[in-house]
N, C-alpha and C positions, 0 to 999 in steps of 0.2 A: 253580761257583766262588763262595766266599763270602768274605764280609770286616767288619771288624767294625772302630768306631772313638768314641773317646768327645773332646768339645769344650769346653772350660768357656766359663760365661757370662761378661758383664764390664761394668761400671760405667764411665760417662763422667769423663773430666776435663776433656774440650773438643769440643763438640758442633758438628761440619762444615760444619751446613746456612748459617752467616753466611759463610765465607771459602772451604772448601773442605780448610780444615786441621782434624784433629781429634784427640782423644788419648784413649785407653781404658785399661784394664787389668782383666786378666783376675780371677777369679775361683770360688772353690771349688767349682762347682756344675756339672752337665754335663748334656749331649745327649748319647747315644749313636744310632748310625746303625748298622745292619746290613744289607747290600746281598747279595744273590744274583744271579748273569750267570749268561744262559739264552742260549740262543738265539729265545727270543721275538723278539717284532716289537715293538720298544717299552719302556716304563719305565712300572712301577706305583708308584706312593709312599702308603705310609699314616703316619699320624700319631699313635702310642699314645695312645689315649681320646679322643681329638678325630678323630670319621668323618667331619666334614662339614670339617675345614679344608682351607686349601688346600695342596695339596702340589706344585706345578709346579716352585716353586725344588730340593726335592729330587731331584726327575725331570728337572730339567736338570744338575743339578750332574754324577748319573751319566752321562749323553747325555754330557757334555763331556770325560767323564775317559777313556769311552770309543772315544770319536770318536779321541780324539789319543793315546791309551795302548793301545788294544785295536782289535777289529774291529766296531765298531758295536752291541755286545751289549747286548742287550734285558735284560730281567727283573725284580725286584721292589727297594722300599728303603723301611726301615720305621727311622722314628726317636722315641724314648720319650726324656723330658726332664725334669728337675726344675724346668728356666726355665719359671716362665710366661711362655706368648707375649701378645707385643702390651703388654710393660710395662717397655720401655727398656732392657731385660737384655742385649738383642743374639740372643733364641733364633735369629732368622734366623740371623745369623751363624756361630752354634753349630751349628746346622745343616746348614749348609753347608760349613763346613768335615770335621763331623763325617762326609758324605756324601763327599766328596771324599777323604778320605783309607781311607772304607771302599773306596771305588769301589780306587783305587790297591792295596790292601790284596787285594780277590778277584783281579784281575791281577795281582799278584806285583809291582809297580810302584812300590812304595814311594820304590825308590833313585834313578826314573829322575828324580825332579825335585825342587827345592828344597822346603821349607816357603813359604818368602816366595810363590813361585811357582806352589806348591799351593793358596794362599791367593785367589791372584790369579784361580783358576778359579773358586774360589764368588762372587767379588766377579763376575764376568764370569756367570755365572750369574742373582744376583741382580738385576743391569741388566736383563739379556732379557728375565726374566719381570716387572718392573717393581716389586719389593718394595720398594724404595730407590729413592731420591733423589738421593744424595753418591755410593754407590757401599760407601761403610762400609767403605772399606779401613782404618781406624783401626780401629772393632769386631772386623772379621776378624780383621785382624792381632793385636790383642790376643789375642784366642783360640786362633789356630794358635798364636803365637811363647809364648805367656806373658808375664807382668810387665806392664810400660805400655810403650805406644809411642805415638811421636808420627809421623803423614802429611800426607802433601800427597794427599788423595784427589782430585783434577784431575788428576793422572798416576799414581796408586796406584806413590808412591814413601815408605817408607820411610826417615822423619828422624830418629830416635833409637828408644833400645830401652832400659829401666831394668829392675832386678830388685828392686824394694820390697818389704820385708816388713813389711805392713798387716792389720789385722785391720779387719772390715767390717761395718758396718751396715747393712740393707737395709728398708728401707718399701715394700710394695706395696702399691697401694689395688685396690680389686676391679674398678676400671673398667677399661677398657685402650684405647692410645694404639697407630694404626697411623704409623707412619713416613713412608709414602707419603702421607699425610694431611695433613703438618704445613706449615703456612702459609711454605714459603720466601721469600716477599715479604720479610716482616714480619724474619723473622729477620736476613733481609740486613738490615735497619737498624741492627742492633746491632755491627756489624763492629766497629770501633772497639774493643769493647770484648772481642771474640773475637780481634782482633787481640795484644793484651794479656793475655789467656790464653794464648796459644800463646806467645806469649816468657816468661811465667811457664813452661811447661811446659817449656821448651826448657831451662829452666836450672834442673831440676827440683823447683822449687817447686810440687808437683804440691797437697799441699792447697790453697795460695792459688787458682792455678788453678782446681783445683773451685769452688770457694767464689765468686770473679767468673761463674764460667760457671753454677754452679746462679742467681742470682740475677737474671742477664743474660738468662736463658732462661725464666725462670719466667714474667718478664716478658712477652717476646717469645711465649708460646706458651699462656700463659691459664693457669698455674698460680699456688696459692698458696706466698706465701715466707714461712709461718708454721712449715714442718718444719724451713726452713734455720736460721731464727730462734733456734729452738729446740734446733739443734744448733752452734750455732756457738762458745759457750764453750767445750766440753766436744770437740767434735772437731778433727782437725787439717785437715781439708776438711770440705765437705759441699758436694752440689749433687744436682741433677734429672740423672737418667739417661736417656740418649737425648732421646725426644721424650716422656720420661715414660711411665706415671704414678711412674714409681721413683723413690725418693729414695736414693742412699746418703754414709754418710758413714766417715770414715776415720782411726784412730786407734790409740791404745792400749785392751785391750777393757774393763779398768773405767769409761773416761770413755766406751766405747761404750754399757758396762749401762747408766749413767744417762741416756742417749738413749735408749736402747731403754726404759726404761721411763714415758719419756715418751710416742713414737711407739707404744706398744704400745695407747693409749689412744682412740686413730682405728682407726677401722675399713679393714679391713685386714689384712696378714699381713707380722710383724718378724722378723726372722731376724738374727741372728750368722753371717759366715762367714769367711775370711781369701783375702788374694790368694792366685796360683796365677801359679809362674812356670814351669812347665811346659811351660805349652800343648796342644795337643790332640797323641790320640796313637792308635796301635791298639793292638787286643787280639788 
């Protein structure tokens, strides 16, 4: 039994670690996942071109789908990605949902359960094996559902859902930032002002939002606000994605060229891409 499924990545507008509320939106770019059920003893996960990462989140994601969808089936799940991991893009995310819905997909299982709810498996996934922090039902979310959403990830409940059409800027710098890493102390200081984002976002002034929250975060998490600086004329948000190291920002794409060929000039890797209100899906 085989299955096959693709996840797009997704850009921050409201980063969870200060309140437990957070806001994302998806993105042109994917993860795909392709899972085979054996009757093995067990789940193998590999990671296209990266042998040594880890892959326990994938290898649970299937264990879950088939715990409660199937008869405990063993066997292999193998996920290839254009997200760099480890650079605020949400590839976990992507991942997991992308694995989740392959899982679904070799069982025939597709119909038996929501999106929102399929979502909620990789989020339950990701706790176990301890990838996350917040739980990233916001990242998720964004990636199964499409567009932007806004969560309460202290209950992975589902606050709003938008379908923006943005076109996107992305900075990656070559270092990379784990999530499980990121100083929660610290960030809780800044509530106040994550409190203030999420009401922006709630009433969907989602550039503003970015824009407080890249600034608010860069702060709290040791980054420079030299890219934001730089793009704030010219875009209609900008901010730090996830726990970094990404910047993206969000606009119309002429006033993104002129960003991008500012950010083109740091070292690192700029891309053009556009929202994605899809969300993830199979093949």
């Amino acid at each position: 039994m085989e299955g096959r499924a693709d996840a797009p990545a997704a850009g921050t507008v409201l980063n969870a670690l200060a309140t437990g509320t957070g806001s994302a939106f998806a993105i042109d770019v994917y993860t795909t996942a392709t899972v085979e059920l054996t009757d093995a003893d067990g789940v193998e996960g590999t990671i296209d071109g990266a042998p040594d990462a880890d892959t326990r989140l994938i290898e649970r994601c299937v264990e879950l789908v088939t715990e409660r969808f199937g008869d405990g089936e063993g066997g292999t799940v193998e996920t290839e990605s254009d997200v760099p991991m480890a650079s605020g893009l949400k590839s976990s995310s992507a991942a997991a949902n992308a694995t989740v819905l392959a899982t679904l997909d070799a069982l025939d299982a597709t119909d038996e359960i929501s999106r929102e709810d399929a979502c909620r498996l990789g989020v339950e996934a990701a706790r176990d094996v301890g990838v996350t922090i917040t739980g990233a039902f916001d990242d998720a979310s964004a990636s199964m559902l499409g567009g932007v959403t806004v969560t309460d990830n202290t209950d992975d409940a589902l606050l709003a859902r938008d379908e923006p059409d943005w076109d996107v800027l992305v900075w990656t710098p070559p270092e990379r930032s784990f999530s499980a890493d990121a100083d929660v102390e610290r960030c809780k200081q800044i509530a106040p002002m994550a409190e203030l984002v999420a009401d922006l976002a709630l009433d969907g002034e989602y550039g503003r939002a970015m824009t407080v929250n890249g600034l608010a975060f860069c702060a709290a998490l040791g980054f420079p606000t030299d890219p934001l600086v730089e793009a704030m004329d010219h875009a209609a948000g900008v901010s730090l994605s996830g726990t970094g190291p990404s910047f993206t920002a969000i606009g119309e794409r002429a006033d993104l060229e002129r960003i991008e060929a500012i950010w083109s000039e740091r070292e690192g890797t700029t891309w053009l891409t556009t929202t994605q209100t899809d969300g993830a899906r199979t093949r």
